[in-house]
N, C-alpha and C positions, 0 to 999 in steps of 0.2 A: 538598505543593507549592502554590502559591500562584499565581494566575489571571491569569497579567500576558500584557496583548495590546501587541505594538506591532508596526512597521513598522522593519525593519534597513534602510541604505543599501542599494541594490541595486548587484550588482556579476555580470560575466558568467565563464565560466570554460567549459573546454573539459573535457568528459565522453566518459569509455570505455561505450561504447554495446554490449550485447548484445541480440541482435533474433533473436525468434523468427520463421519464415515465417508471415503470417495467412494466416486462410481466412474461407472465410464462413460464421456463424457463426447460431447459431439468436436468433431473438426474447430480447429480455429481458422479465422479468426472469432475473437465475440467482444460486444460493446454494450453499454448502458449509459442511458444519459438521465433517466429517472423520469423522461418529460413525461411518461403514460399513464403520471399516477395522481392520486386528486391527493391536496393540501389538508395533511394532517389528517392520514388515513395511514393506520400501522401497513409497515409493508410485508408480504405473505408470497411464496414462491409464485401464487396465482397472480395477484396484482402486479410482479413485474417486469413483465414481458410486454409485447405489443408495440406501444410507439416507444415506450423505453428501449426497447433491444430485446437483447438476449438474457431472458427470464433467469434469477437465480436458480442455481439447483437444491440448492438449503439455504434457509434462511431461521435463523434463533432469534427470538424477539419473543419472550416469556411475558414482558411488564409491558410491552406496546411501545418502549420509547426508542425503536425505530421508523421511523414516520418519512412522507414525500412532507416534503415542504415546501414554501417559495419563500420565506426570510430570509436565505443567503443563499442567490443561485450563480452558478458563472453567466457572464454575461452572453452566451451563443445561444440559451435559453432559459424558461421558465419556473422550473422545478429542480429539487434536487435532494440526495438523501442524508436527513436529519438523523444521528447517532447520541443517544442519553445513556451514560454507564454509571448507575451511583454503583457501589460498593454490591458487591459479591451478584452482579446483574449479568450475566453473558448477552451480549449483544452482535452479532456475525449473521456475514453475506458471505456464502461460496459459489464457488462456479466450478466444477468437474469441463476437462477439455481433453480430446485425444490426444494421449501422451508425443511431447516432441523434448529433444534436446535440448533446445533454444528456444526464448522467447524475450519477446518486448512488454511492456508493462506500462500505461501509464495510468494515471488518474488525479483528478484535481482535489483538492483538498482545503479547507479553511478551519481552523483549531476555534472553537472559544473557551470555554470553560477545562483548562488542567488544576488536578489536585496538586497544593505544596508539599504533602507530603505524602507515604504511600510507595507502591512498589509505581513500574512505567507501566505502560500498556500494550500488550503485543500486538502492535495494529493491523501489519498485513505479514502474512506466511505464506510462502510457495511450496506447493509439497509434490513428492513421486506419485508418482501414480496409484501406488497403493494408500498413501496417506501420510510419510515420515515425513517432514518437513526437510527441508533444503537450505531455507533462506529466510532471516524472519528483519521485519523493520520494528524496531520498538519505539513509541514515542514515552517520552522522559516527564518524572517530576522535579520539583525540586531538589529534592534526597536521592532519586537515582536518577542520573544521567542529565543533569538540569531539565528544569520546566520548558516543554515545549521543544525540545532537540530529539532529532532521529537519531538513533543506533541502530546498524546494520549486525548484525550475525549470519556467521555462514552455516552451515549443516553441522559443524561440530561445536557452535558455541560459542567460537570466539568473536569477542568486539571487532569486526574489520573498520567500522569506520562511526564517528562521532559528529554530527553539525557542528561547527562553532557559534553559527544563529539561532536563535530561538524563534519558533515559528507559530506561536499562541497569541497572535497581532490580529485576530481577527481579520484579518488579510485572506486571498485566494492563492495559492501555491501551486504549480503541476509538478509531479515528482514521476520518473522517469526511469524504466527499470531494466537492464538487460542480462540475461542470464545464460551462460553455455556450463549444461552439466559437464561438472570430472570430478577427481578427487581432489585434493589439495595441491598436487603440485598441475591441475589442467584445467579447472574449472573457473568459469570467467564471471565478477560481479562487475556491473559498470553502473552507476548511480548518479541522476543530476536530479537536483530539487532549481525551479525557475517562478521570476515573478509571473502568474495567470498565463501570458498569453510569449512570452518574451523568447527570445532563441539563444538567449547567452545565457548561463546557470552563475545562479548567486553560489552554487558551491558543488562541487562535484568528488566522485571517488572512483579510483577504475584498480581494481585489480585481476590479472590474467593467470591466477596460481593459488588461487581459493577453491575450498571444501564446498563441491553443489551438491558433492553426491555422484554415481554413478549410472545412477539412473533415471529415466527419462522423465520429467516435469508431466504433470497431470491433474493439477488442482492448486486452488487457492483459495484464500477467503480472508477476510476482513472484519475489525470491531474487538471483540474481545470483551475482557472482562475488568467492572474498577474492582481494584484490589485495595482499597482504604484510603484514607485520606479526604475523600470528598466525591464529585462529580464529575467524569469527562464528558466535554460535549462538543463534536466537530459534524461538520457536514462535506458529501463526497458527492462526484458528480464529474459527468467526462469520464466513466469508467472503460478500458479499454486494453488486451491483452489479444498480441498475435506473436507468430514465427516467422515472418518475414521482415520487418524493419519496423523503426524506431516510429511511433504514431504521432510524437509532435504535438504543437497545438491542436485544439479546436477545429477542425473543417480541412486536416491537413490531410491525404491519402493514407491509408494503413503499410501501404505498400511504395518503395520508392522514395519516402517522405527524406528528408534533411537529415543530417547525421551532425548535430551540435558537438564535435571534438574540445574537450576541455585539457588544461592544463595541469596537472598534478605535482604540486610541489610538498616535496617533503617538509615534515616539521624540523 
């Protein structure tokens, strides 16, 4: 894939919203790497914590098809979390954190099964402390927002930014999150999606004058629900969210790590 950064017309659009209740939620930083869970055992707020990390706080998984698995893990280790959405299935992981202004985001990610048709899938959301969402990434079908492409949305809805790659290659991806609450004209999105382990971003988005909201970050979660068309199926792994810097690859410090500055060219 080829490294192209630019800026899509921004346009707003109205979003199916799933929301988990927060709580309050311990200090960051917190990580999950899924290794503490056995292969093709549903995952449950008890199973995953210990040598995984930092234990979900909620966990939705009604039909069991979120699972540890080991058929597609990053390569720093052995397991990793397997996600199955057919059609009207809710499927989410959250983590409640003591509220901060700022935060870093990463988590690894490999797509396989996208529905062609069908609404996208609201994969991960950052929400305020009480639970309004802030920030949401949606991955696409073919009928909304192409198969396999992230859309970013800020707190009021608008498209801030669109892949031009499609990332349903069965491939391992890291995507890369920074966020300072404000309101529209103060609050900060910065976004790089990179191959697995790599320090240059196949495509990046940085804006300094985006809707996060004004209040303080305190919760997330991830998976969502298919909304017609067929099956999603991706697996996650390398989970990791703190307020002091950028966490990088695999094995990189949470604190101090590298600062990948990208180039941002208009369309």
């Amino acid at each position: 894939m080829s490294g192209i950064f630019r800026l899509p017309a921004p346009f707003h659009r109205w979003r199916r919203r799933w929301f988990v209740p927060s709580a309050a939620g311990a200090a960051l930083p917190k990580s999950n790497t899924a290794e503490g869970g056995t292969d093709n055992v549903a995952v449950t707020t008890g199973n995953s914590g210990g040598a995984s990390g930092d234990a979900w706080n909620a966990v939705t998984n009604p039909s069991g098809t979120l699972i540890f698995d080991t058929e597609r893990v990053v390569d720093t280790g052995a397991m990793a979390y397997k996600m199955q959405m057919p059609d009207g299935n809710p499927v989410l992981l959250h983590w409640d954190f003591a509220p901060v202004a700022e935060l870093y985001f990463r988590m690894y990610v490999n797509i396989g099964d996208v529905p062609t048709t069908g609404a996208g899938l609201e994969f991960l959301r950052i929400k305020q402390a009480g639970g309004a969402h802030v920030f949401l990434i949606e991955l696409g079908t073919t009928t909304d927002n192409g198969a396999g492409k992230f859309t970013l949305y800020d707190q009021g809805g608008l498209n801030q930014f669109s892949t031009v790659n499609a990332y349903n290659d069965d491939a391992w991806y890291r995507l890369e999150l920074h966020l300072i609450k404000g309101d529209a004209t103060a609050g900060t999105i910065e976004f790089h999606i990179y191959d697995l382990h790599e320090t240059t971003p196949l495509e990046s988005f940085v804006d300094t004058s985006a809707d996060v909201g004004s209040v303080d970050m305190g919760s997330l979660d991830f998976g969502g629900t298919g909304q017609g068309g067929g099956i999603w199926e991706l697996w996650l792994d390398d989970i990791g969210v703190t307020n002091v810097d950028w966490l990088g690859p695999t094995g990189s410090p949470a604190a101090g790590g590298q600062k990948f500055m990208p180039v941002v060219v208009a369309a």
